[in-house]
ZADO-1210 file (C-alpha; in nm, 4 decimals, padded with zeros to 6 digits):
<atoms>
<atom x="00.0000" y="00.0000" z="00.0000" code="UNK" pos="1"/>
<atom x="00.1742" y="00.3409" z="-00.0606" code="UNK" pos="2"/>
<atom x="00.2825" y="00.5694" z="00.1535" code="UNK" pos="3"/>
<atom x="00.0272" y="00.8415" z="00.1280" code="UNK" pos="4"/>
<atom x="00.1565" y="01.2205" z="00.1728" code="UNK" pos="5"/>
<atom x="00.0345" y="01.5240" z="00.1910" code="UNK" pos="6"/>
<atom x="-00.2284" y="01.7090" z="00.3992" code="UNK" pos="7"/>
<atom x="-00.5234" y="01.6237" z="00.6054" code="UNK" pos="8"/>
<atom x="-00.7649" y="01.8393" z="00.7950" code="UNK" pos="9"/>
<atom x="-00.4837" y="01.9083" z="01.1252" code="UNK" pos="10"/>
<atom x="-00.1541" y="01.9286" z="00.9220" code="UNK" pos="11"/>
<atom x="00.0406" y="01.9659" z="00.5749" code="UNK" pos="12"/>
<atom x="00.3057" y="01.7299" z="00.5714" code="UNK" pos="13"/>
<atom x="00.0954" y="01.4227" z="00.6498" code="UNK" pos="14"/>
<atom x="00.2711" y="01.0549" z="00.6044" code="UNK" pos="15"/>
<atom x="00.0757" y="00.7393" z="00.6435" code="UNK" pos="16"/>
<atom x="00.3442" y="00.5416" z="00.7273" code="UNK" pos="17"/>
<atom x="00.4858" y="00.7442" z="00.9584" code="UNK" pos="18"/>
<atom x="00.1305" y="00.7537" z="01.1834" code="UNK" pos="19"/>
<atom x="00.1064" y="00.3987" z="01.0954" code="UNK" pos="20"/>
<atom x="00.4256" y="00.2996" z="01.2300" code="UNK" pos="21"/>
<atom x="00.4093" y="-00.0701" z="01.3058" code="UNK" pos="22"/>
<atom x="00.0356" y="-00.0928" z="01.3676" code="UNK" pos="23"/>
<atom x="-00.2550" y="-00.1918" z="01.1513" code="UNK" pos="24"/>
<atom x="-00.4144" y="00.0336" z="00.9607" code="UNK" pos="25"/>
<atom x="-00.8456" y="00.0292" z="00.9127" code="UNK" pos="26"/>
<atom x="-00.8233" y="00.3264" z="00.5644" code="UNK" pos="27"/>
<atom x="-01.1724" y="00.4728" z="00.4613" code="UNK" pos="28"/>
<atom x="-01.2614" y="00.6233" z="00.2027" code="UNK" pos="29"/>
<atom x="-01.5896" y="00.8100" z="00.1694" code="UNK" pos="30"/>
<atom x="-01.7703" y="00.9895" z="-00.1498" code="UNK" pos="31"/>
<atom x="-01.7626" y="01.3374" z="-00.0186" code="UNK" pos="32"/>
<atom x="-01.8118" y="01.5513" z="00.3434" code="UNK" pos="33"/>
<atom x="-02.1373" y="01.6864" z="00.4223" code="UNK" pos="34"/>
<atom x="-02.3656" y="01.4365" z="00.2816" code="UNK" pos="35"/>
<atom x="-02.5839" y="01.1944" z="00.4974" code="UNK" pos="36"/>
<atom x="-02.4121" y="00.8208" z="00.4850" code="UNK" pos="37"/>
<atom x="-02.1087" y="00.9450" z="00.4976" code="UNK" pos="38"/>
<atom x="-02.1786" y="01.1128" z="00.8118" code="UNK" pos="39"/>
<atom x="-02.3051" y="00.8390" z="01.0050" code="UNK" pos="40"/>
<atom x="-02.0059" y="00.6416" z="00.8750" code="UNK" pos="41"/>
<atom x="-01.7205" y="00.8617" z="01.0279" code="UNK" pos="42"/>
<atom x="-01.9552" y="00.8742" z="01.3656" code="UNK" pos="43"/>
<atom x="-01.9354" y="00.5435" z="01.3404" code="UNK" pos="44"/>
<atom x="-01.5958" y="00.4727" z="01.3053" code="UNK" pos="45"/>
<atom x="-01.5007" y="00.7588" z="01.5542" code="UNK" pos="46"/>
<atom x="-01.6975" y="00.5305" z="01.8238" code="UNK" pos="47"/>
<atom x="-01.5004" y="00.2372" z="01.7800" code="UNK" pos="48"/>
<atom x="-01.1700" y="00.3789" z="01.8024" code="UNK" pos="49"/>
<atom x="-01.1207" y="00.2464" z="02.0758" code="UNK" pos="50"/>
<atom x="-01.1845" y="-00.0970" z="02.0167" code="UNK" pos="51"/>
<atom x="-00.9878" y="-00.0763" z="01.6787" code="UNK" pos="52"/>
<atom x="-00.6752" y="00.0327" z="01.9256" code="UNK" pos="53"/>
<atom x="-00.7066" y="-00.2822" z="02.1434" code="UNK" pos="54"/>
<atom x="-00.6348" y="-00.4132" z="01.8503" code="UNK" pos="55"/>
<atom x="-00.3730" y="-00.2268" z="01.7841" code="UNK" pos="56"/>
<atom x="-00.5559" y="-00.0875" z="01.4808" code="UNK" pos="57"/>
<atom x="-00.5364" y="00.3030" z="01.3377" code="UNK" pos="58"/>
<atom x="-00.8001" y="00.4866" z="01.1593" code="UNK" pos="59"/>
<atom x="-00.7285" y="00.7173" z="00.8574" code="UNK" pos="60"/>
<atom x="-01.0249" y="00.7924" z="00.6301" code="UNK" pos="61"/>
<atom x="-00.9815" y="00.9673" z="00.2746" code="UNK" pos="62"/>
<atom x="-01.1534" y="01.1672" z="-00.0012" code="UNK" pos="63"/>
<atom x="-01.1331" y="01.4167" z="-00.2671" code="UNK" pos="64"/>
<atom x="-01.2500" y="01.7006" z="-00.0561" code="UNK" pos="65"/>
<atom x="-01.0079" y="01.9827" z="00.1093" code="UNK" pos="66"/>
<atom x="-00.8867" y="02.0261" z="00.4372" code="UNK" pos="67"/>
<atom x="-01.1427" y="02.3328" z="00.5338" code="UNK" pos="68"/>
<atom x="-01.4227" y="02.0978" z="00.4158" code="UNK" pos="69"/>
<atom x="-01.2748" y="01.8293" z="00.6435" code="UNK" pos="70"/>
<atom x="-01.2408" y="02.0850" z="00.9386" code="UNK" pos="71"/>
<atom x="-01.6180" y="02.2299" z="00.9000" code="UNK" pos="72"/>
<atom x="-01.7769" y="01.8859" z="00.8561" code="UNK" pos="73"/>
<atom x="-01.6228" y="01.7763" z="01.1758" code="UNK" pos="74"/>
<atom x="-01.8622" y="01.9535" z="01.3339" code="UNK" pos="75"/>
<atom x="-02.1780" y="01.8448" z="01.1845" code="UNK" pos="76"/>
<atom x="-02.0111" y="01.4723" z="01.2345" code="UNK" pos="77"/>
<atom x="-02.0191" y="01.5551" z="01.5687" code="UNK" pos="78"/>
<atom x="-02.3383" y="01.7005" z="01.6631" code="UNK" pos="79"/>
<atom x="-02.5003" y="01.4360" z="01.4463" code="UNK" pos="80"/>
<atom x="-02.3466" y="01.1762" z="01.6313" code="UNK" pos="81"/>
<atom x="-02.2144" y="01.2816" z="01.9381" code="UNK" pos="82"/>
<atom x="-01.8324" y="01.1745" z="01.7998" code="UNK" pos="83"/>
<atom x="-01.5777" y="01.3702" z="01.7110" code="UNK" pos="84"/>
<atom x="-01.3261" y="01.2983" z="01.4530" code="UNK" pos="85"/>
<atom x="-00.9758" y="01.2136" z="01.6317" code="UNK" pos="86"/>
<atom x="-00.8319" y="01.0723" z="01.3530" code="UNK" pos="87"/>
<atom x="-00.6780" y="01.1868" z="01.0382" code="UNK" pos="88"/>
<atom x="-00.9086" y="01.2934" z="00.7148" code="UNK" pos="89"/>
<atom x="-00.6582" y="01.2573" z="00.4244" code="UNK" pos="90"/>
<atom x="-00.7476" y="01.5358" z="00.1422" code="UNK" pos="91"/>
<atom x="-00.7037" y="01.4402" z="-00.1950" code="UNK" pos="92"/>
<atom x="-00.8789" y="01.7335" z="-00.4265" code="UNK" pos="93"/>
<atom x="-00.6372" y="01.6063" z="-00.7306" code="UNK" pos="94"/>
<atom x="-00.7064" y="01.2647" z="-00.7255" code="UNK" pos="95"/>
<atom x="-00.3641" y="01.1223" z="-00.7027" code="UNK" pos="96"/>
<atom x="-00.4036" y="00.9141" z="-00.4962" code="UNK" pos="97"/>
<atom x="-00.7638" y="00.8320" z="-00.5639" code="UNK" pos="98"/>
<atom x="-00.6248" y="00.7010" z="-00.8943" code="UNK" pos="99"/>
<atom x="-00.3762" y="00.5381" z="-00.7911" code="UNK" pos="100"/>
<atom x="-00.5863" y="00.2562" z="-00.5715" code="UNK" pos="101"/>
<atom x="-00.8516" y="00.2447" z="-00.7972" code="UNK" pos="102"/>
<atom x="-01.1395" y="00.3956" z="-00.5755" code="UNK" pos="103"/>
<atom x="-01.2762" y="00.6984" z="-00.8141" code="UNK" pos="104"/>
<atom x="-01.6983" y="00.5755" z="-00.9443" code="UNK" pos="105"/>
<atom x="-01.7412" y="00.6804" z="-01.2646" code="UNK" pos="106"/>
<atom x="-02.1188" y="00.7498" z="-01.2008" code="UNK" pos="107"/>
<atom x="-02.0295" y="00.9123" z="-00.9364" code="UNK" pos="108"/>
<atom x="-01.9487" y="01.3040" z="-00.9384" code="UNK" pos="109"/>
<atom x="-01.9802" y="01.6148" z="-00.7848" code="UNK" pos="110"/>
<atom x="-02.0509" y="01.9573" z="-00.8634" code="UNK" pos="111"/>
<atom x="-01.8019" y="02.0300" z="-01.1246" code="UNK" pos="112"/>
<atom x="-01.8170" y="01.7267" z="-01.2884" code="UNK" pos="113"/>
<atom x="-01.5266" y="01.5319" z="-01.1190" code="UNK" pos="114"/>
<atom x="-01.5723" y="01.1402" z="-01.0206" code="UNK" pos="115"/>
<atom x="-01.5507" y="01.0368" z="-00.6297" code="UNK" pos="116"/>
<atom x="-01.4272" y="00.8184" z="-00.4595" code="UNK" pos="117"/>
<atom x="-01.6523" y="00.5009" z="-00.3882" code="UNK" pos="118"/>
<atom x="-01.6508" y="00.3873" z="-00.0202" code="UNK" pos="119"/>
<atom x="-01.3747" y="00.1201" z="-00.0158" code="UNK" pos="120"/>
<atom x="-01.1968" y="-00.0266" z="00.3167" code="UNK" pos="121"/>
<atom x="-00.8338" y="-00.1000" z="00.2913" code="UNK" pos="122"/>
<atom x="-00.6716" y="-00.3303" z="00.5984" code="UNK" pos="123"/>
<atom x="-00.3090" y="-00.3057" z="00.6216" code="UNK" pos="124"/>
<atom x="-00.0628" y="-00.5424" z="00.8070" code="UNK" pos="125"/>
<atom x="00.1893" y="-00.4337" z="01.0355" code="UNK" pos="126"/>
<atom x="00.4094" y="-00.4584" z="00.6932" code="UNK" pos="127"/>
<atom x="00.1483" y="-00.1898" z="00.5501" code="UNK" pos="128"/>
<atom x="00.0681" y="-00.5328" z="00.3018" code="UNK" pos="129"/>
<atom x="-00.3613" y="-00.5057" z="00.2153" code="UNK" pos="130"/>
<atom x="-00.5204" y="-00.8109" z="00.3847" code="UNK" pos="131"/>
<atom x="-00.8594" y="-00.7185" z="00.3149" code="UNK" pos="132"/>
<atom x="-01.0448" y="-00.4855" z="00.0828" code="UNK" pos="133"/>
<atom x="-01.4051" y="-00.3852" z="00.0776" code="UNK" pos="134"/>
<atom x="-01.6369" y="-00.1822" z="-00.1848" code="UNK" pos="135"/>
<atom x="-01.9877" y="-00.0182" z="-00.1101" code="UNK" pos="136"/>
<atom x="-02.1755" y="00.1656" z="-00.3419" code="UNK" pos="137"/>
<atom x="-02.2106" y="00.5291" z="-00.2456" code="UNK" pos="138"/>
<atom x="-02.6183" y="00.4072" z="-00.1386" code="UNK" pos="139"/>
<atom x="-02.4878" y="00.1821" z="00.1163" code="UNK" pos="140"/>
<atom x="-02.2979" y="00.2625" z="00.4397" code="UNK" pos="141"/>
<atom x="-02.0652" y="00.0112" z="00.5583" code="UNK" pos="142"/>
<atom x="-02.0868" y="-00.2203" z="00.9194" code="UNK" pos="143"/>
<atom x="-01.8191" y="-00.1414" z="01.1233" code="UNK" pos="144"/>
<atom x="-01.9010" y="-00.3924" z="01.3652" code="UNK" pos="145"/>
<atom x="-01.8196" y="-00.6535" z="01.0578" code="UNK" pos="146"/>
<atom x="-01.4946" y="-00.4607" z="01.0113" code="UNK" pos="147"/>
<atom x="-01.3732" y="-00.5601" z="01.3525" code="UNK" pos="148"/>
<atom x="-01.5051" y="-00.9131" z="01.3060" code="UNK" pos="149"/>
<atom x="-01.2760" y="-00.9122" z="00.9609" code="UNK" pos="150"/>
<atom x="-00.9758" y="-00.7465" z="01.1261" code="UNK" pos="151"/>
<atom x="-01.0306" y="-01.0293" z="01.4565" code="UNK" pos="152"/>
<atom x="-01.0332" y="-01.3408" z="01.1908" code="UNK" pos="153"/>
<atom x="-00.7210" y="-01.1690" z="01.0166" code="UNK" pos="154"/>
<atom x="-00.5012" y="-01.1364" z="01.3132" code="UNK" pos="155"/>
<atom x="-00.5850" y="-01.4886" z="01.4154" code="UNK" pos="156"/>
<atom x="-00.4898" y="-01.6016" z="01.0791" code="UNK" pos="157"/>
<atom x="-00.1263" y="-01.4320" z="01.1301" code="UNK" pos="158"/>
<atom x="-00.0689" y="-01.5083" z="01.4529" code="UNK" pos="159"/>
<atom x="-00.2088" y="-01.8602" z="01.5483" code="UNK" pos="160"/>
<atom x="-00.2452" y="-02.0040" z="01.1678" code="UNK" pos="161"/>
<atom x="-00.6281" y="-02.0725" z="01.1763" code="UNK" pos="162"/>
<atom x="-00.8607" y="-01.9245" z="00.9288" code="UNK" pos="163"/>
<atom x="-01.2648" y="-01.8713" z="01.0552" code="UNK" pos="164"/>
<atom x="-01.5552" y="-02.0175" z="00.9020" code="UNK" pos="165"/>
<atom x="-01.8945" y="-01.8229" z="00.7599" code="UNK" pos="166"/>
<atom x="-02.0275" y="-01.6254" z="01.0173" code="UNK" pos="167"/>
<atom x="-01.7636" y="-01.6483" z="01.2913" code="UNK" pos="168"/>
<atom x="-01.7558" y="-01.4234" z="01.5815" code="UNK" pos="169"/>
<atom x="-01.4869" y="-01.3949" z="01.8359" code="UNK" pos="170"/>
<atom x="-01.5229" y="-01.6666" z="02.1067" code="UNK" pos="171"/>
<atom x="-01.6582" y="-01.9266" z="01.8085" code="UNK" pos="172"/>
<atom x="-01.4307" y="-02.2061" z="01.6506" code="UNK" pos="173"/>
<atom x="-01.1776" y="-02.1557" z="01.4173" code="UNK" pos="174"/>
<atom x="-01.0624" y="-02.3770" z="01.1629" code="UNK" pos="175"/>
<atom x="-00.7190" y="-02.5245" z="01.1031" code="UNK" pos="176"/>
<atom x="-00.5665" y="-02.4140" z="00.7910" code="UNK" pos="177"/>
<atom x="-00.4829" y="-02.7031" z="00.5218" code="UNK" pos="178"/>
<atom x="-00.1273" y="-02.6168" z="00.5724" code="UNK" pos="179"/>
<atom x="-00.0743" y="-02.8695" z="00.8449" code="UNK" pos="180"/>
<atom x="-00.1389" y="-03.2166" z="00.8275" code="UNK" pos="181"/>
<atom x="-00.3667" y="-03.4103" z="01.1009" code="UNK" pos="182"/>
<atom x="-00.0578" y="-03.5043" z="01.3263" code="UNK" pos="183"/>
<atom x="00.0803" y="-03.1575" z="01.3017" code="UNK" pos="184"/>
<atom x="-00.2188" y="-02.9933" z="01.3919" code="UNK" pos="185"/>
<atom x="-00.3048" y="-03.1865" z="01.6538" code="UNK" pos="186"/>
<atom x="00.0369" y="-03.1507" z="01.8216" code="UNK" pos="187"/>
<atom x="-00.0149" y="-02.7897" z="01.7865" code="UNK" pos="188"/>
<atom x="-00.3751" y="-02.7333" z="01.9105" code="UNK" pos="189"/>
<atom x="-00.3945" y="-03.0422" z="02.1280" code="UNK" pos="190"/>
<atom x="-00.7120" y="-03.0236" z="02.3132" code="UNK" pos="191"/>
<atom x="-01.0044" y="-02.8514" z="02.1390" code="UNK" pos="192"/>
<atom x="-00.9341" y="-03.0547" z="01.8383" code="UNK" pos="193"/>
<atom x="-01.1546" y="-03.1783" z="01.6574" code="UNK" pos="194"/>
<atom x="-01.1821" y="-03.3284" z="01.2897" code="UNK" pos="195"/>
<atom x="-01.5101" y="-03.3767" z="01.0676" code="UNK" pos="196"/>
<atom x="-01.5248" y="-03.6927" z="00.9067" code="UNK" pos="197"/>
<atom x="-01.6929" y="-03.6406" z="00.4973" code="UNK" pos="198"/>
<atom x="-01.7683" y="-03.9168" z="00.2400" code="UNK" pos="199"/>
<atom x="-01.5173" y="-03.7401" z="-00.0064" code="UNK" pos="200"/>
<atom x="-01.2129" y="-03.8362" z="00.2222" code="UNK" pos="201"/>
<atom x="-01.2897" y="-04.2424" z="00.2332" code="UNK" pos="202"/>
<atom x="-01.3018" y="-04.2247" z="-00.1528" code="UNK" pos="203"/>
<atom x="-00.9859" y="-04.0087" z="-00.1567" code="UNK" pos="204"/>
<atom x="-00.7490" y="-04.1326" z="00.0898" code="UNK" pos="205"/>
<atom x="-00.6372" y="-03.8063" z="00.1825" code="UNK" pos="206"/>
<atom x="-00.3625" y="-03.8145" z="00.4228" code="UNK" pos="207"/>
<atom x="-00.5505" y="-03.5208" z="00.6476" code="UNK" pos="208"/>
<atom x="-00.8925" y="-03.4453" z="00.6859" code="UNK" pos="209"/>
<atom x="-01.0140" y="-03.1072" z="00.5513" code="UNK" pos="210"/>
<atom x="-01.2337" y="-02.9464" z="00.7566" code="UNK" pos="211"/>
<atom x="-01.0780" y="-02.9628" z="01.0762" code="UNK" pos="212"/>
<atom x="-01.1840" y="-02.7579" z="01.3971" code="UNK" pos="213"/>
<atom x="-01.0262" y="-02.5824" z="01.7149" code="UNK" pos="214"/>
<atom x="-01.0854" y="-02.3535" z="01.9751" code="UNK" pos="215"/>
<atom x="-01.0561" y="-01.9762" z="01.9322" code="UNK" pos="216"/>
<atom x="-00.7408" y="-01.9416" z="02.0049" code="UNK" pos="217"/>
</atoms>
């Protein structure tokens, strides 16, 4: 992911990876300030800050508008939400960067004719590598709470080597990745292992079983 420069609504000389430094990174972008979804988004996100930083996660949201816009919209953010914007609001009137990750909607544009940006999530790695993207339409504001479930299941992944199933939440079980055979993952999980036993397998003779369970780690 590149290391975007340049100003946001509290300073000029803005660089994501140094506010990033070694920690995750949850980057929004949003169509433009002062309009409805968009508003309950950042409110949104602004709640769970918190949360996101037990995780050792950092906010930065983006868009094509200017830093004054950012600064004045801050305001209505807050009083519509009762949250106020701690975190940085990248400006990007010029597009660069816009352009450069793919997030302008052609259908989408505003007053003088220029295309915005479409209302994408980016997660970054400590290693500032994307793990996860996301696209809305401008119509449809996004679920943070599904954003921290995403960002809990990718962590996991890194740290412990188990990927989640459909609909996982924390506390649930995960499932061992197909990297390790059945010795190797039992050895490493021990108890809370588990293995699912499907017709394929018999017909197969696989040397591990494939859908193999273990506690949340």
């Amino acid at each position: 992911f590149p290391d975007i420069q340049g100003e946001t609504q509290e300073t000029t000389g803005f660089s994501l990876y140094n506010y990033l430094g070694d920690s995750w990174c949850c980057f929004l972008s949003h169509p433009a300030d002062f309009t409805p979804v968009c508003t309950t988004e950042l409110g949104a996100a602004q709640s769970l800050v918190e949360e996101f930083a037990i995780r050792d996660v950092k906010l930065c949201g983006f868009s094509c508008d200017d830093s004054k816009r950012h600064k004045d919209w801050i305001s209505d953010i807050d009083a519509a939400t009762g949250h106020r914007i701690s975190f940085p609001l990248f400006c990007d009137p010029s597009r660069k960067y816009a352009i450069e990750l793919g997030m302008l909607d052609p259908t989408l544009k505003d007053d003088e004719g220029m295309p915005l940006t479409v209302r994408a999530v980016f997660i970054l790695n400590s290693a500032k590598e994307i793990t996860l993207t996301m696209t809305y339409p401008a119509c449809v504001g996004r679920n943070f709470d599904e954003i921290l479930r995403a960002v809990d299941a990718l962590q996991r992944a890194e740290k412990f080597g188990v990927v989640t199933p459909a609909n996982w939440q924390p506390g649930d079980k995960t499932i061992v990745s197909l990297d390790l055979d059945d010795d190797a993952a039992m050895r490493k999980f021990g108890k809370g292992y588990s293995t699912l036993d499907l017709p394929s397998e018999q017909v197969r003779h696989l040397h591990k079983h494939y859908l193999r369970y273990t506690d949340d780690p």
